[in-house]
C-alpha positions as CSV (number, residue, x, y, z in Angstrom):
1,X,88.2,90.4,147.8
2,X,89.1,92.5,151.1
3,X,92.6,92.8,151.2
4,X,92.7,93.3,154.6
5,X,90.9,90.5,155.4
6,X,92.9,88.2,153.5
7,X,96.2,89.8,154.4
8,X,95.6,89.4,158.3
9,X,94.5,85.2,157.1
10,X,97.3,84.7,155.3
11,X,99.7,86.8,157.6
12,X,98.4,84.0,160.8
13,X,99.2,81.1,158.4
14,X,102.6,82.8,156.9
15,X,103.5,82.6,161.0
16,X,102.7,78.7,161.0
17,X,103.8,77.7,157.6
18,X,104.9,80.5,154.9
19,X,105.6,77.9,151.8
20,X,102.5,76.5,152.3
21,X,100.6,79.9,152.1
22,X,102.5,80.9,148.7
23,X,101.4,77.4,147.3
24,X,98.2,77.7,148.4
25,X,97.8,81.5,146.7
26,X,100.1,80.4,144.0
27,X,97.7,77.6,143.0
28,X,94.6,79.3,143.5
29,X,95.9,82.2,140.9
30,X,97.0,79.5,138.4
31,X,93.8,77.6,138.3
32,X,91.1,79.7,139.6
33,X,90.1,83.1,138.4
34,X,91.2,85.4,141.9
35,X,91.5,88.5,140.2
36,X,93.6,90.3,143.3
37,X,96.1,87.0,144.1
38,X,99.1,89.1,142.8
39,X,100.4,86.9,139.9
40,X,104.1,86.9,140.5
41,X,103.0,84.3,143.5
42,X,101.5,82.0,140.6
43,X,104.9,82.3,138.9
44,X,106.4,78.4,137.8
45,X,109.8,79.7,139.8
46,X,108.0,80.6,142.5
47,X,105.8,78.0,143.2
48,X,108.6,75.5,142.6
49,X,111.3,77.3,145.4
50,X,108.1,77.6,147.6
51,X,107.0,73.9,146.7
52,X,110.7,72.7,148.0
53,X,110.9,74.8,150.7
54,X,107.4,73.2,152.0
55,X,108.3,70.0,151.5
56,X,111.7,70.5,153.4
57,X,109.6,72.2,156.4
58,X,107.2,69.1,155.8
59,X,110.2,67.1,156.9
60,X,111.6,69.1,159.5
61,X,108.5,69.7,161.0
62,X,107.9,66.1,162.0
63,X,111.5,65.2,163.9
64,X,111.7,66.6,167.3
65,X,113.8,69.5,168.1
66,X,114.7,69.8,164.3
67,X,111.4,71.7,164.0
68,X,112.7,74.2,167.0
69,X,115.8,74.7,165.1
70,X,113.4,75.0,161.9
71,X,111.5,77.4,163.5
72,X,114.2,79.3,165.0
73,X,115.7,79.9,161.7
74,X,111.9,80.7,160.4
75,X,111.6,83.5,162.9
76,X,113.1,86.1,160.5
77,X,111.2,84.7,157.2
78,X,108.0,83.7,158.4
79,X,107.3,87.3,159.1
80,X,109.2,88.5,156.4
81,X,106.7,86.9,153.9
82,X,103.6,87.8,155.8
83,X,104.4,91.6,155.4
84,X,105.8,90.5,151.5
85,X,102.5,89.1,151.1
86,X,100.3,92.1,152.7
87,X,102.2,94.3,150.4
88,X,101.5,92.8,147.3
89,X,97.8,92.1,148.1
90,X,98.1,95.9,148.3
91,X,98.5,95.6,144.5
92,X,98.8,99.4,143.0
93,X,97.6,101.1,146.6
94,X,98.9,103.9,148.0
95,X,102.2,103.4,150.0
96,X,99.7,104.2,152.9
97,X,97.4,100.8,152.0
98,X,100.6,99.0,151.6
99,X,102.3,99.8,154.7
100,X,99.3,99.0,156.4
101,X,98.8,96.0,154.5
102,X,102.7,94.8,155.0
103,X,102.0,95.6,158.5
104,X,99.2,93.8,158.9
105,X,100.8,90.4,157.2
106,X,104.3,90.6,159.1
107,X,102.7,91.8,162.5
108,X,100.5,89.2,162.3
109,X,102.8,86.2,160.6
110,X,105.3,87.2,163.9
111,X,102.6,86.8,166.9
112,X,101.4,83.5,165.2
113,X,105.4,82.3,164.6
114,X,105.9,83.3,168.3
115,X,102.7,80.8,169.2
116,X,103.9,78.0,167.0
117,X,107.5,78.0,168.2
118,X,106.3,78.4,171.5
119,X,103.9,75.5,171.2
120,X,106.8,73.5,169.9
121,X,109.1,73.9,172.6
122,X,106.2,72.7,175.1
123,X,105.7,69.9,173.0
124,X,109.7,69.1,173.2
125,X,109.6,68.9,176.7
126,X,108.4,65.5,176.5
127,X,109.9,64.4,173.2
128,X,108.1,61.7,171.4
129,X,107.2,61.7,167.5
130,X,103.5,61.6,167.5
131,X,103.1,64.7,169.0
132,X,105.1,66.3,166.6
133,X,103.5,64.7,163.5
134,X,100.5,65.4,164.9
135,X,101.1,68.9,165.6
136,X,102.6,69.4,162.4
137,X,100.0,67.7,160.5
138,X,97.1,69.8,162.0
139,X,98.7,73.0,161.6
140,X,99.5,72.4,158.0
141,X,95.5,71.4,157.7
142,X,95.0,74.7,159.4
143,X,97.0,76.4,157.2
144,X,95.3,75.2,154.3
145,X,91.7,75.3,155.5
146,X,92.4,79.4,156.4
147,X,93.8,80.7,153.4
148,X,92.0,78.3,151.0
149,X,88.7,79.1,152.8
150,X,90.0,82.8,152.7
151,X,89.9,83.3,148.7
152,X,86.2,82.7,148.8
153,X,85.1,84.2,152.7
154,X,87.8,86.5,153.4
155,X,85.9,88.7,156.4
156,X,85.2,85.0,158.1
157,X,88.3,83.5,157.2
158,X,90.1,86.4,159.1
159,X,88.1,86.1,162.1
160,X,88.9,82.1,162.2
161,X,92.7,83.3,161.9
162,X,91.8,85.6,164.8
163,X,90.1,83.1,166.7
164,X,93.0,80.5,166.1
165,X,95.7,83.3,166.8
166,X,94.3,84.5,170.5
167,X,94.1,80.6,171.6
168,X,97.7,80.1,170.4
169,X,98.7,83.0,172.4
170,X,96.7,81.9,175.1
171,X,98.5,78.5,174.8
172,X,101.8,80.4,174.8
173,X,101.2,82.0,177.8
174,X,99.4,79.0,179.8
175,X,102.8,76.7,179.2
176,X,104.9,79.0,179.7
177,X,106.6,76.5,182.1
178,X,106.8,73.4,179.8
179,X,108.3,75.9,177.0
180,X,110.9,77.0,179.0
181,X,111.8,73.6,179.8
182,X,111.9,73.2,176.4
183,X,114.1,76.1,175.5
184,X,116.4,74.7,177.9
185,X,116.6,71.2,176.7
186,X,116.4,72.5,172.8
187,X,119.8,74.4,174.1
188,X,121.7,71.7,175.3
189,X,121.4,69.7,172.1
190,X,122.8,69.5,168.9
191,X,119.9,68.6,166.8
192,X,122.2,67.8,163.7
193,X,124.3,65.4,165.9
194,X,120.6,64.0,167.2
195,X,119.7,62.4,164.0
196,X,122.7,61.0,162.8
């Protein structure tokens, strides 16, 4: 497999849905023969955090302004596991390769987080569930799609993640304006207090 390849795919979706990408990677070592999925991801303790974890961002994801907060807190792991997951696709490389790799993964996992989030807040500015549940839905068949497709077709898997990343940046900076609205509305609530 090319590790950097797969690093910068599953850096994107670490930035959109990290849990999911561990699952995905943790699955795919358990029941496939990926040779260079590091094995401590196909761990039963990790893939049963990772599987909670998922299904708690599965929930969140769905209910607006939840998922801001959700992804607010999710700005420091998202990237966090996109550089943890570049350095052990770097396996028993140099500290050079796994810098690079770990780089790669949380440099990447941050500009897609920063897309999402952003995307989120847009979306908030004119709260209603179905976009949400749409959005949340898509990006977790995104997610999927990318690293799953990734295992086999890393080189074109990584230019889909790169495709996919320069719209959502694009998107970022297009609605700029609705995101801001949505910062400031996301401010002035108490999401916890919203659902109860």
């Amino acid at each position: 497999m090319d590790a950097l390849a797969l690093t910068f795919s599953s850096g994107w979706a670490s930035g959109i849905n990290a849990y999911l990408v561990v699952l995905v990677l943790g699955i795919a070592d358990r029941v496939g023969s990926f040779t260079d999925i590091p094995d401590v991801l196909a761990r039963w303790d990790v893939l049963a955090v990772a599987g909670f974890l998922y299904a708690m961002e599965f929930i969140a994801d769905k209910i607006p302004y939840i998922d801001s907060t959700w992804d607010a807190i999710s700005t420091a792991i998202r990237p966090t596991a996109g550089a943890v997951i570049g350095v052990l696709l770097a396996g028993d490389a140099d500290s050079l390769d796994q810098a690079v790799l770990g780089v790669v993964g949380g440099g990447t996992a941050l500009l897609s987080h920063l897309a999402k989030a952003g995307g989120r807040l847009a979306i908030n500015s004119s709260p209603e569930p179905v976009t949400n549940v749409v959005a949340s839905l898509s990006e977790d068949a995104a997610v999927l799609g990318v690293v799953w497709f990734s295992l086999e077709h890393p080189r074109a898997a990584a230019a889909i993640a790169a495709v996919l990343l320069v719209l959502g940046l694009t998107m970022l900076y297009v609605l700029g304006r609705a995101i801001r609205r949505g910062w400031r509305r996301w401010k002035k609530r108490d999401p916890v207090q919203q659902v109860a």
